[in-house]
Legacy VTK file of the C-alpha trace (Angstrom):
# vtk DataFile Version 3.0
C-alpha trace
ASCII
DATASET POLYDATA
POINTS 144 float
104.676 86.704 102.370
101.043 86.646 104.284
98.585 89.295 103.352
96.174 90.323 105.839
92.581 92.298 104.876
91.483 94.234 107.649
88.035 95.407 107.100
86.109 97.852 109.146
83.053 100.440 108.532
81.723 103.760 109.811
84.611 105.569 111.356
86.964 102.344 111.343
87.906 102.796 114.607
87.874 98.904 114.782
90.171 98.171 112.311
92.651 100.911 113.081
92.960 99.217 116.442
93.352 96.162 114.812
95.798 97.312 112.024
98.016 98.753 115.135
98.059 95.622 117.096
98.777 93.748 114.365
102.115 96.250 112.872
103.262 95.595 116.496
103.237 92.149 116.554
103.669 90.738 113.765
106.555 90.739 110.983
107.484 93.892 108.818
107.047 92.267 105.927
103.492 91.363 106.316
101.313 93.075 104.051
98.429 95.098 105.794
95.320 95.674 103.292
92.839 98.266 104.614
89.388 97.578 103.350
87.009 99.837 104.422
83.037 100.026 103.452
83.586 103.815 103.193
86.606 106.295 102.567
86.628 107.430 106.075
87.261 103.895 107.473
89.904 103.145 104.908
91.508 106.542 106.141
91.186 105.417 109.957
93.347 102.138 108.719
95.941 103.927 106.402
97.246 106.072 109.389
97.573 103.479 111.614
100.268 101.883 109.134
98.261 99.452 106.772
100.358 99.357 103.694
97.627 99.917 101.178
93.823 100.333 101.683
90.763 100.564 99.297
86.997 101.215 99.860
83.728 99.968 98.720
82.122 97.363 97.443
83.969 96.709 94.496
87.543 96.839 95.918
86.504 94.627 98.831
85.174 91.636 96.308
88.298 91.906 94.337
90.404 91.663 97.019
89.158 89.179 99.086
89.513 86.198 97.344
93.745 87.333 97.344
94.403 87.642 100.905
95.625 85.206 103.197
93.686 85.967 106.091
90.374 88.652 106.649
90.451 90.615 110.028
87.186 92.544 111.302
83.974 92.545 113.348
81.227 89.165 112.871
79.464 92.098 111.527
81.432 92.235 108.217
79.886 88.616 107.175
76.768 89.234 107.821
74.606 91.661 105.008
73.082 94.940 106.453
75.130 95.286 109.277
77.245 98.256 110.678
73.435 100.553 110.332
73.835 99.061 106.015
77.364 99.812 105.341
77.965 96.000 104.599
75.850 95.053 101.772
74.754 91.892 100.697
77.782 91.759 98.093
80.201 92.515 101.044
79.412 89.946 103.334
79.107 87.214 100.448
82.619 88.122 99.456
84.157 88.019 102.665
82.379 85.080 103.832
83.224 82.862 100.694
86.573 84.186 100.364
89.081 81.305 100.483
91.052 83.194 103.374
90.869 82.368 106.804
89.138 84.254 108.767
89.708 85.865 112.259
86.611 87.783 113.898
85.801 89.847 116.900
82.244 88.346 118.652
81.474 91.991 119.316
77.500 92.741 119.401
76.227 92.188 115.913
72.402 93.482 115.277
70.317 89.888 115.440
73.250 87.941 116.226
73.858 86.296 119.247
76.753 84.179 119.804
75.333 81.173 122.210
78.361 80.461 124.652
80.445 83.538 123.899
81.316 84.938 127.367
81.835 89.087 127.434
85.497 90.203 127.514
86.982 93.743 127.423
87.713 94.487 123.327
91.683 95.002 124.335
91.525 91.222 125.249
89.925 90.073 122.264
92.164 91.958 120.129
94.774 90.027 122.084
93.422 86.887 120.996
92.591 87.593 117.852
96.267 88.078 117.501
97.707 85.753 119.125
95.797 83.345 116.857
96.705 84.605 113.649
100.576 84.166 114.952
99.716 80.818 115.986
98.229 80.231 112.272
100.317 81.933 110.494
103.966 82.682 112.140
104.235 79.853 115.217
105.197 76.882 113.113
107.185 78.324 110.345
104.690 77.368 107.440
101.420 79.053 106.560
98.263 76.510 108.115
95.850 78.220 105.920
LINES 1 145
144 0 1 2 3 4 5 6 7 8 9 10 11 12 13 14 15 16 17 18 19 20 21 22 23 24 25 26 27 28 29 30 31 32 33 34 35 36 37 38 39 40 41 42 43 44 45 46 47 48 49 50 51 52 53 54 55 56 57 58 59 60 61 62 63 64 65 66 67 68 69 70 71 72 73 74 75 76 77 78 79 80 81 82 83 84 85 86 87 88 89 90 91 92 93 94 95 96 97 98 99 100 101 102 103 104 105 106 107 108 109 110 111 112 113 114 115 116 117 118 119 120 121 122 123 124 125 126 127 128 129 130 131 132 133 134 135 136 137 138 139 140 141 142 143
């Protein structure tokens, strides 16, 4: 079974997107962690069907080294982003987390990605999905 962190901050309208697109698409029995920086993001994930969610700090270094994949924003590898909700600890934990990782180029204070070209965020949730099948799901065996 591939588990799939989701992590979003503020209001986690991000990741509730995310966590929708991916229930959709993807096979029921592919367990959807909601990590959230604060309660109100984890929330945001929950009701859009992630099977289990935590928030802070703590639960998001404990978890991420047991996930298959991480799902989010650039902005949730990099410390201080999302106006401080991702603290140093945070984006260490994500970043050196064994799992592979799958991330939206959306603006990210100090951060620009040379090359990227603008596309609506619908379309790069498309992607983002469509290579975490191809990863995942296309060939039958986990490419991790």
């Amino acid at each position: 079974m591939v588990t799939i962190a989701v992590v979003d901050g503020q209001g986690g309208g991000i990741g509730s997107h995310i966590v929708r697109r991916l229930r959709e698409e993807l096979p029921p029995e592919v367990d959807i962690v909601a990590l959230g920086t604060n309660a109100v993001a984890t929330q945001a994930m929950m009701k859009a069907r992630a099977n289990k969610g935590a928030s802070g700090a703590n639960a998001i270094k404990v978890t991420a080294p047991k996930v298959d994949a991480i799902v989010g924003a650039l902005a949730i590898i990099a410390p201080h982003q999302m106006m401080g909700e991702v603290t140093p600890e945070i984006a260490e934990a994500l970043a050196l987390s064994p799992a592979r990782k799958f991330l939206l180029p959306l603006r990210t204070e100090g951060i620009t990605l040379a090359g990227h070209t603008s596309m609506p965020f619908p379309h790069l949730i498309d992607k983002l999905v469509s290579e975490l099948k191809r990863c995942f799901f296309d060939s039958g065996v986990k490419n991790v």
